[in-house]
C-alpha positions in Angstrom: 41.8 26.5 -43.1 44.4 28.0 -41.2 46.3 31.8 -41.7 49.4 29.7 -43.6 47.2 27.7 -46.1 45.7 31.5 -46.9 49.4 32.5 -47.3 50.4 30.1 -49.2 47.4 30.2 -51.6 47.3 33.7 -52.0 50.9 33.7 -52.8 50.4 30.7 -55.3 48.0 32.1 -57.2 48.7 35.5 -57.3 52.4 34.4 -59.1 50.2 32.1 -61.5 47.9 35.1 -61.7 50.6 37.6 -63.2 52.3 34.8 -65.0 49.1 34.7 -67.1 48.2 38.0 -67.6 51.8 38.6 -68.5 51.4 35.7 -71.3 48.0 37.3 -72.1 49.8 40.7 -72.6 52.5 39.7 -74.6 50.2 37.7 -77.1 48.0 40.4 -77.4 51.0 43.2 -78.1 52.5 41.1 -80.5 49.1 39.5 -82.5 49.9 39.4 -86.6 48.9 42.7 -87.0 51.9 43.9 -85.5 54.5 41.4 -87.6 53.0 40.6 -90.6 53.9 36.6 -92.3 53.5 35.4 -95.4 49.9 35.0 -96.6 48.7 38.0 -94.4 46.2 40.5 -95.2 48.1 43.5 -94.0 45.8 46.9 -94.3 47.2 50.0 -95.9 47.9 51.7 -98.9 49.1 49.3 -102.1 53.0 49.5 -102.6 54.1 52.0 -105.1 55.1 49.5 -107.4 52.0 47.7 -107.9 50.2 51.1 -108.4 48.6 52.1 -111.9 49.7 49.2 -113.1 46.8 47.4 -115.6 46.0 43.9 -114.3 47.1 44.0 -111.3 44.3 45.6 -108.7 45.4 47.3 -105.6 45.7 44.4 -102.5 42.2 44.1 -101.1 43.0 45.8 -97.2 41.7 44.3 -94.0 39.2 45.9 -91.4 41.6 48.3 -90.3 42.5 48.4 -86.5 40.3 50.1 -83.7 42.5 52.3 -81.6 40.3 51.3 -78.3 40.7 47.5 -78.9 40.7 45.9 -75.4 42.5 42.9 -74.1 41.5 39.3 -74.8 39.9 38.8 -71.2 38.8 35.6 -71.9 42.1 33.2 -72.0 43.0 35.7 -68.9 40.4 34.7 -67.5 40.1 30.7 -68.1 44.1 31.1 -66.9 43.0 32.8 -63.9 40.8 30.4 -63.0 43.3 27.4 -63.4 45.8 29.1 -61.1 43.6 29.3 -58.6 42.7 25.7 -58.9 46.3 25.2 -58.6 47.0 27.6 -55.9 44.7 25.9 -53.7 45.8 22.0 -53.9 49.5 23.5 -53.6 48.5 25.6 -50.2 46.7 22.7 -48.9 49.6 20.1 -49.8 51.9 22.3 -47.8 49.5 23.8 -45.0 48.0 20.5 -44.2 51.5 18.4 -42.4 52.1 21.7 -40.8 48.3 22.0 -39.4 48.9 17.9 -38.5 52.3 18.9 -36.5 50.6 22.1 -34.7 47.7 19.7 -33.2 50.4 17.0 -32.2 52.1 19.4 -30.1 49.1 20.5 -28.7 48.1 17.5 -27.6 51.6 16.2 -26.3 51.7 19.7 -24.4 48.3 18.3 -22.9 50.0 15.3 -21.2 48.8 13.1 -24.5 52.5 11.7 -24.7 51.5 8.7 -27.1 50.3 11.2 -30.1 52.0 10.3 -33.3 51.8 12.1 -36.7 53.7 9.7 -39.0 50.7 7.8 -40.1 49.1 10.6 -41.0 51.5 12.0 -42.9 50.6 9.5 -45.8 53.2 8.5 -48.5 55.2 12.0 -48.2 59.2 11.9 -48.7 59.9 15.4 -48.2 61.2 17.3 -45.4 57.7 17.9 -43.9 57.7 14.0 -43.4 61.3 14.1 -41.9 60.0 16.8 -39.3 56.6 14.3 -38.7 59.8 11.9 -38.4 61.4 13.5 -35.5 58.4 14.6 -34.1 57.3 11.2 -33.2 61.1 10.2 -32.2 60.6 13.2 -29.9 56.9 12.6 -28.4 58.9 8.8 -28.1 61.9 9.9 -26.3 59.6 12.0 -23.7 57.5 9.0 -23.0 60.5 7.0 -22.4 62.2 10.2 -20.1 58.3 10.2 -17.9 58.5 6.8 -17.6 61.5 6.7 -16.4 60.6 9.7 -13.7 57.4 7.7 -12.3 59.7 4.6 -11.9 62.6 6.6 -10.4 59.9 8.5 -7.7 58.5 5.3 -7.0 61.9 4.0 -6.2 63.1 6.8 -4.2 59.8 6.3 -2.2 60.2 2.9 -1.7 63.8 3.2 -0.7 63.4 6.3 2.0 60.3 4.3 3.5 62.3 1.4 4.8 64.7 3.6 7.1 62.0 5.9 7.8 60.0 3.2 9.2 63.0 2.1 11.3 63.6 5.8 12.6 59.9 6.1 13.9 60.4 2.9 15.6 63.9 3.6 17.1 62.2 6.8 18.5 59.0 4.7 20.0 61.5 2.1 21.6 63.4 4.8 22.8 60.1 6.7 25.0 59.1 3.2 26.3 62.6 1.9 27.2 64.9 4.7 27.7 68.0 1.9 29.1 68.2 0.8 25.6 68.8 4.4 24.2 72.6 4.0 23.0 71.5 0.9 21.0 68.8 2.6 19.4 70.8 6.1 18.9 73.2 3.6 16.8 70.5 2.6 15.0 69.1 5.7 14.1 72.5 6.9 13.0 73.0 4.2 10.4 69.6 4.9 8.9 70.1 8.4 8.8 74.0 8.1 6.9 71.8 5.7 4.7 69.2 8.4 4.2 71.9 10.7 3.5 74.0 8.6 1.1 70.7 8.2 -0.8 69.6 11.9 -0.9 73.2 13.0 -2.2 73.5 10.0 -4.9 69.8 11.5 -6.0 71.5 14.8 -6.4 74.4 13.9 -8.0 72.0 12.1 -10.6 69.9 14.8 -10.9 73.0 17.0 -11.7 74.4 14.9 -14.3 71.0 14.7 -16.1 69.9 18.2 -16.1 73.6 19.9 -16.9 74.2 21.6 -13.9 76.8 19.9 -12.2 79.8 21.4 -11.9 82.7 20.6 -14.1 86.4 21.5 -14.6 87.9 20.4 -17.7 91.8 19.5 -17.3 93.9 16.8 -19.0 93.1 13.9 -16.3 95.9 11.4 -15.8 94.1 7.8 -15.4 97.0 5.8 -14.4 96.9 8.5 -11.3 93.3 8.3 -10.5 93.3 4.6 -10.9 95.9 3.8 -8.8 94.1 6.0 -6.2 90.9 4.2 -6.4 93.0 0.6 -6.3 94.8 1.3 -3.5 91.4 2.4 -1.5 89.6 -0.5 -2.7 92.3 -3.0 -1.3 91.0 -2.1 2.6 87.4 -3.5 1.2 88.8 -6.1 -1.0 90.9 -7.4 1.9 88.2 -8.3 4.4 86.5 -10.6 1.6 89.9 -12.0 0.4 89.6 -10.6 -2.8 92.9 -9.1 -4.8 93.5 -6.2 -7.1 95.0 -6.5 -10.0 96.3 -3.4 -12.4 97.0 -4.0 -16.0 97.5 0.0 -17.1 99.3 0.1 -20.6 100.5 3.6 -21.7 100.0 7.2 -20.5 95.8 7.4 -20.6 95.2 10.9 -20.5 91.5 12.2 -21.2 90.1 15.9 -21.1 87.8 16.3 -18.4 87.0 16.9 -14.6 89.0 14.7 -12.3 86.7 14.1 -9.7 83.6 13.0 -12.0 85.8 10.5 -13.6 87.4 9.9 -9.8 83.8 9.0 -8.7 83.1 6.8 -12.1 85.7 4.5 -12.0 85.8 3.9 -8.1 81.8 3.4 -8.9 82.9 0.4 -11.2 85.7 -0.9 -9.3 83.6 -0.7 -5.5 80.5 -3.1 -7.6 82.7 -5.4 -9.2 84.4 -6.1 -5.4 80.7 -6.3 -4.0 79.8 -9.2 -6.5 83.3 -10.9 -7.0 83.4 -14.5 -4.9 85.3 -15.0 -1.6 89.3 -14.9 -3.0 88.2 -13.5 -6.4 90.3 -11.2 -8.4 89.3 -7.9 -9.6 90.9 -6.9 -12.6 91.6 -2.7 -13.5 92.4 -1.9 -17.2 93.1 1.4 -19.0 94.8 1.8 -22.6 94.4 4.3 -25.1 94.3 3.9 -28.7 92.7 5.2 -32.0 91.4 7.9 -30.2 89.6 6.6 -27.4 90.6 5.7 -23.8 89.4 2.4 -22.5 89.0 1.5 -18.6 87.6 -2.5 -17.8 86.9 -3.8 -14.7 86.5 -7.1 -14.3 85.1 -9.7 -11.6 84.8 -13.3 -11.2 81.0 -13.1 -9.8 77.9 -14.8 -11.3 77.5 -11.8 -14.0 74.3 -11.1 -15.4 71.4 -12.4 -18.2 72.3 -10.6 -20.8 68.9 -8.9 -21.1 70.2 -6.9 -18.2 73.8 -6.0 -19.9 72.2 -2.6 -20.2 69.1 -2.2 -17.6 72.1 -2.7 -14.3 73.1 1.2 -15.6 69.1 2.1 -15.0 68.4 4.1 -11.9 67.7 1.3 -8.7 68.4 -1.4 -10.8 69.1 -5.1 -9.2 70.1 -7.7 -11.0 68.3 -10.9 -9.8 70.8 -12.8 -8.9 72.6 -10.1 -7.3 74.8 -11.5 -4.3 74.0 -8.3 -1.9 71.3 -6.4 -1.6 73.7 -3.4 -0.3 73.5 -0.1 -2.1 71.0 1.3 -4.0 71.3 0.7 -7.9 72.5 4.3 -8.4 76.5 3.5 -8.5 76.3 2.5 -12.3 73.8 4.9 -13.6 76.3 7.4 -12.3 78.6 6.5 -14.3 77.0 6.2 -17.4 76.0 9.9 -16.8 79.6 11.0 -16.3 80.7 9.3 -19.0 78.3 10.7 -21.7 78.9 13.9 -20.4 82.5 13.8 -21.3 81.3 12.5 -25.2 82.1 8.6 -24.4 79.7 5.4 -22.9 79.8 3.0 -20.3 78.5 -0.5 -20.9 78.6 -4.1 -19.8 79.6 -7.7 -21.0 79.7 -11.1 -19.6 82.7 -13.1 -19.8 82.9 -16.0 -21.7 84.9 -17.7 -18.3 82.7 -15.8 -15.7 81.9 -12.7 -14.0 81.0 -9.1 -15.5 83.6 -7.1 -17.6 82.8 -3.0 -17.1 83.9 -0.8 -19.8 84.2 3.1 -20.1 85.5 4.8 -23.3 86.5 8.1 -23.4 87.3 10.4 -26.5 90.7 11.5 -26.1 89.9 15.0 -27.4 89.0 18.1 -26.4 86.5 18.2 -23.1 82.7 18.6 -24.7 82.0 21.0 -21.7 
């Protein structure tokens, strides 16, 4: 038994413990001798007006009381007993889900990740239960958050291998044939602003998800920033014939930093380009109502399975029927992180005549950092 259950206990029983010799106490101090009834032998002296009086005897008196008389220890005693009984199944009824929680989160803090207390827990509706509750939503959440790490470090490494492979041979080619060192310099620098595109999208994530990236909250005008990120996106939409099409309906104004929600949006607008068709349109969308702020992008490409409506905002995440293998799968889980860290979501649809419709929603409140 641990030092709570003996808290607990001792606490139990030493309430039930005065409760009862209270009780004891009080039924000893006021016994019948004290407040006499009717048909009570009361001891004393006759009352003077049954005394001398022929035929009717004096009132036979009772042993009279013992000035030492001690309390009834018995019924103390049996009480005593009882509570402690008592004491015991309440302390282990409350000690007992704490004890189970304590060894869970020893053992998650010991790498075992799968532990789960809500079985053992029983039939309990209390609080305690609620606690085992979270704790396993908890111990589930963390799985989910190492999982995701090994899959994301697995990634990375996959992903730096490739241009690191082409770097050591660029430099090999480059000591055995030195005439064909401009073409391989070029080579190496396109690996390398890969490499470098990589490393600061990493950081940008890594930002995001721990809480440390900087952030300015201002009132951001949207029709402003998407008409930047339009404009920008017309040079790449132009070499693959695609067009740009606005459809911005009010003022949409949200709290937040400008250049997070810059980087979001252009994220959304630069995929649905990559994956619309030769001549497709790409369709930009913000309105504001009930509250919330609402920015679509929309393509004409082959969309996804809808299994995958949520997995393309995972870290290196490729659809497969993704028409390019450019990028890295980090655009869209960029965004999702900006926009949960200014209290809204991003998420995707198909639509129902083709191609992917991206959404962003933004409270249109007060910044939530």
């Amino acid at each position: 038994m641990g030092r709570l259950f003996w808290k607990f206990f001792f606490i139990f029983w030493l309430a039930q413990f005065v409760t009862a010799a209270g009780v004891g106490t009080a039924i000893w101090i006021l016994r019948p001798q004290h407040f006499p009834g009717p048909g009570l032998v009361v001891p004393g002296p006759p009352p003077p007006e049954f005394s001398g009086i022929e035929g009717h005897p004096p009132p036979h008196r009772g042993p009279p009381m013992e000035p030492g008389m001690s309390l009834p220890l018995l019924p103390i005693a049996a009480g005593s007993l009882v509570s402690l009984l008592f004491a015991g199944l309440l302390a282990w009824y409350f000690a007992r889900p704490i004890r189970l929680l304590r060894g869970a989160f020893a053992a998650v803090a010991s790498g075992e990740i799968d532990t789960r207390v809500g079985p053992a827990m029983g039939g309990r509706n209390d609080e305690l239960a609620d606690l085992g509750k979270n704790f396993d939503d908890m111990a589930g959440r963390l799985g989910d958050l190492l999982l995701a790490q090994r899959n994301l470090l697995h990634d990375v490494s996959h992903e730096l291998r490739s241009p690191m492979a082409r770097l050591q041979a660029a430099a090999e080619l480059i000591r055995q044939q030195p005439e064909r060192g401009a073409e391989l310099a070029e080579r190496i620098v396109r690996d390398t602003e890969r490499m470098d595109r990589l490393i600061g999208e990493l950081l940008t994530l890594a930002r995001l998800d721990s809480g440390i990236q900087d952030a300015i909250p201002e009132s951001v005008d949207l029709r402003e920033v998407i008409a930047d990120i339009a404009e920008n996106a017309r040079i790449e939409a132009d070499e693959r014939g695609c067009t740009i099409d606005l459809a911005l309906i009010g003022e949409p104004r949200v709290p937040g930093d400008c250049e997070l929600l810059h980087r979001a949006i252009e994220n959304l607008v630069r995929n649905a380009v990559l994956h619309s068709p030769q001549g497709g349109p790409v369709s930009i969308g913000a309105s504001a109502a009930d509250g919330i702020c609402r920015i679509t992008v929309a393509d004409r490409g082959p969309g996804v399975p809808e299994s995958h409506t949520q997995a393309i905002f995972d870290p290196f995440f490729r659809s497969s029927i993704a028409t390019s293998s450019s990028g890295y799968g980090l655009g869209l889980a960029i965004t999702r992180r900006i926009a949960e860290k200014h209290g809204g979501r991003a998420f995707a649809t198909n639509r129902p005549e083709g191609g992917l419709l991206l959404t962003i929603e933004l409270p249109i409140g007060k910044a939530p950092f």
